[in-house]
Short mmCIF file of the C-alpha atoms (twelve columns), coordinates in Angstrom:
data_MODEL
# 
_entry.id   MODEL 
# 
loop_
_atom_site.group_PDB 
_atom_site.id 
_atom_site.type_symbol 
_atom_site.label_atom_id 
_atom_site.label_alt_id 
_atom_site.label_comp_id 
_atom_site.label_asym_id 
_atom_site.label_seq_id 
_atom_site.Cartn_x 
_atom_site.Cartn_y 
_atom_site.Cartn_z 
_atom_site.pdbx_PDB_model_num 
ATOM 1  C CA . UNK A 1  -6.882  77.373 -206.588 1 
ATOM 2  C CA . UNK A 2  -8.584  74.677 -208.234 1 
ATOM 3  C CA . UNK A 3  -11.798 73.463 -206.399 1 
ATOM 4  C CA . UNK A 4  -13.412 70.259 -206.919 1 
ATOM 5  C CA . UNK A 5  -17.084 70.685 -207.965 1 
ATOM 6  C CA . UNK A 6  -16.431 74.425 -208.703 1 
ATOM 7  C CA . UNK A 7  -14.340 74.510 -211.781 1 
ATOM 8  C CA . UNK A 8  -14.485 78.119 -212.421 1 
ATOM 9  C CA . UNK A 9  -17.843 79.177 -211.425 1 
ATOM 10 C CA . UNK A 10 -19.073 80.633 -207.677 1 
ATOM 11 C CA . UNK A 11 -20.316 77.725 -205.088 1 
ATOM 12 C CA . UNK A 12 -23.945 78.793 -204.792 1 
ATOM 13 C CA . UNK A 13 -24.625 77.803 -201.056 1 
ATOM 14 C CA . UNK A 14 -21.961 80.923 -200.087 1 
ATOM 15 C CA . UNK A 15 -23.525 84.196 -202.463 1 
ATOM 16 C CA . UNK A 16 -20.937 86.162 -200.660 1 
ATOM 17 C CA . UNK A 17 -17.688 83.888 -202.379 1 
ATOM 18 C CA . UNK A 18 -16.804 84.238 -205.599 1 
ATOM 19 C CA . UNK A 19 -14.292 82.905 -208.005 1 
ATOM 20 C CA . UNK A 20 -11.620 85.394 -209.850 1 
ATOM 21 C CA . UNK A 21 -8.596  84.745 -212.072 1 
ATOM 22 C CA . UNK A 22 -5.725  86.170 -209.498 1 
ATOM 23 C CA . UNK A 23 -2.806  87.623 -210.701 1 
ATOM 24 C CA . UNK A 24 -0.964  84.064 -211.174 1 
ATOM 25 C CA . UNK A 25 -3.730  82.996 -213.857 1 
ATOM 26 C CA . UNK A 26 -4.952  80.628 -211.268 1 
ATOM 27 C CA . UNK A 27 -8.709  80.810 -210.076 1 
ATOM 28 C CA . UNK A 28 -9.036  82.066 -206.446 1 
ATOM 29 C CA . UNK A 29 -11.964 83.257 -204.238 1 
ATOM 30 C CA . UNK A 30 -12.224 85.965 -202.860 1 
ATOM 31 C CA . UNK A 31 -14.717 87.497 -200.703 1 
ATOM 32 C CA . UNK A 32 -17.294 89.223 -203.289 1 
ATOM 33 C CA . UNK A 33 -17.281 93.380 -203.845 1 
ATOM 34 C CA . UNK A 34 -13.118 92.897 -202.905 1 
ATOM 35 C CA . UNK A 35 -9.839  91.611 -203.903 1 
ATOM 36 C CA . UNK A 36 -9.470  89.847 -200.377 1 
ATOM 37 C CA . UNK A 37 -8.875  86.246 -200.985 1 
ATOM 38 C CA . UNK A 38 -10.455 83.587 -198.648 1 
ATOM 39 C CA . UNK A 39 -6.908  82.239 -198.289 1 
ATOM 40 C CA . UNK A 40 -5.862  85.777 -196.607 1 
ATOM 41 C CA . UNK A 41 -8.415  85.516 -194.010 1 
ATOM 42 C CA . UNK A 42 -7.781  81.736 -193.466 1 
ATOM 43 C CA . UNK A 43 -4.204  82.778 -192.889 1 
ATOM 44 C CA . UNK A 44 -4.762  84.868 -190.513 1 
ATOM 45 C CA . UNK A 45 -7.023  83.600 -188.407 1 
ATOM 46 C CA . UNK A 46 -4.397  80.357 -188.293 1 
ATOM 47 C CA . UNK A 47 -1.561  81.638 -188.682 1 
ATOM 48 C CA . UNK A 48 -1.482  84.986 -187.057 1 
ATOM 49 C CA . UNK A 49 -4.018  84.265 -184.334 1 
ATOM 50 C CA . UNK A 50 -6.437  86.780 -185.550 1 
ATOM 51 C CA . UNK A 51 -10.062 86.771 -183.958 1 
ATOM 52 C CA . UNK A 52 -12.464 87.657 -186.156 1 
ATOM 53 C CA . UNK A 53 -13.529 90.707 -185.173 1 
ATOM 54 C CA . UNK A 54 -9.562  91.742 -185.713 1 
ATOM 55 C CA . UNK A 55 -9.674  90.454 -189.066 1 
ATOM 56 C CA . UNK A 56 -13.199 92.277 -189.710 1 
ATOM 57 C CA . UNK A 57 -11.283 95.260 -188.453 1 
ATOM 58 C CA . UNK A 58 -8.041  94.760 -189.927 1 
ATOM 59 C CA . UNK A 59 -9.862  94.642 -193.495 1 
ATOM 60 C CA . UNK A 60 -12.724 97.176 -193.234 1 
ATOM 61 C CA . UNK A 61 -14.908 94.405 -192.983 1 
ATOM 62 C CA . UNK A 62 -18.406 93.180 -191.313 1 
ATOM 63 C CA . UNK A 63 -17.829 90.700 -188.527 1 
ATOM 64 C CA . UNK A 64 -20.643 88.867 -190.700 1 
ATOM 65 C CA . UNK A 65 -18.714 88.834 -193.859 1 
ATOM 66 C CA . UNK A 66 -15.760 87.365 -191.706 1 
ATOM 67 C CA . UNK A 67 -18.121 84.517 -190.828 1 
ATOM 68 C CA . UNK A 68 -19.086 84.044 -194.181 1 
ATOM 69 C CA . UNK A 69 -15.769 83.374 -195.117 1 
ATOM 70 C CA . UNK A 70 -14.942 80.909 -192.620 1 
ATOM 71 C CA . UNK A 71 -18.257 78.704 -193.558 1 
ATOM 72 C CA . UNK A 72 -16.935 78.650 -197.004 1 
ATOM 73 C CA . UNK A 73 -13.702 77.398 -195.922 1 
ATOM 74 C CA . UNK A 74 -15.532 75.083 -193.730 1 
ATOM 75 C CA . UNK A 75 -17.047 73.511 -196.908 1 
ATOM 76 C CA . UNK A 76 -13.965 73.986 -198.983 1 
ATOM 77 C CA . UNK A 77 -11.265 72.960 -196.078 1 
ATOM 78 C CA . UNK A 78 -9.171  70.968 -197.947 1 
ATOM 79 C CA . UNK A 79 -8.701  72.400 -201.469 1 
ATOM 80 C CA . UNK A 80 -7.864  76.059 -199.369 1 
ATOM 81 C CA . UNK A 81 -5.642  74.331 -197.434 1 
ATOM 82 C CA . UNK A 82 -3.657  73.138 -200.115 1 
ATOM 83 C CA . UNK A 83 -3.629  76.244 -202.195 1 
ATOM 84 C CA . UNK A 84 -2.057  77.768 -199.088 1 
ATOM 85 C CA . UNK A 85 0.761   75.002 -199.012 1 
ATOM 86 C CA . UNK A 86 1.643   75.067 -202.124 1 
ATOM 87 C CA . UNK A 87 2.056   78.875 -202.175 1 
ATOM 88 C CA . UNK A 88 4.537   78.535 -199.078 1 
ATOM 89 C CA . UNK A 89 6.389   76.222 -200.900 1 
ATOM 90 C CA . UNK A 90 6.947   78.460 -204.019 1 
ATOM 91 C CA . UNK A 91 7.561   81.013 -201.078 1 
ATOM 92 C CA . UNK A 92 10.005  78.874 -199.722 1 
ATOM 93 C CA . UNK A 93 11.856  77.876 -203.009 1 
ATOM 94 C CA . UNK A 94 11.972  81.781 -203.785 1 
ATOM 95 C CA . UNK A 95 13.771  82.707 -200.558 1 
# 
């Protein structure tokens, strides 16, 4: 995920974000102390209808770190949103 005015290094207005080469090689953020990527949580709040107390619960997580996340995607809408596309569409292609 490549984020403009981030370029490899955390945003400093969300301390709980953080930016990680994922498995892919590409940088990703992730929700810091974990693996879970803000794109996961994003996901399924949209796309699965998760509140977010069920995502706090689904991932062992504060409702308050939940909240964090979604204020970073707030700020970061439209670079998350097209990470997210383009990994359906590799999805897609690999089906």
């Amino acid at each position: 995920m490549k984020f403009t005015g981030l370029h490899k290094s955390d945003d400093r207005a969300f301390p709980e974000i953080t930016c990680v080469r994922g498995a892919s090689g590409e940088i990703v953020t992730v929700l810091r102390g974990t693996r879970l990527r803000v794109q996961t949580v994003v996901i399924a709040a949209k796309k699965w209808g998760f509140s977010p107390n069920q995502i706090a619960a689904e991932y062992g997580l504060s409702e308050a770190k939940v909240n964090d996340v979604f204020a970073f995607y707030t700020a970061h809408s439209q670079e998350i949103d097209a990470s997210i596309a383009a990994e359906q569409i590799i999805e897609a292609a690999n089906v």
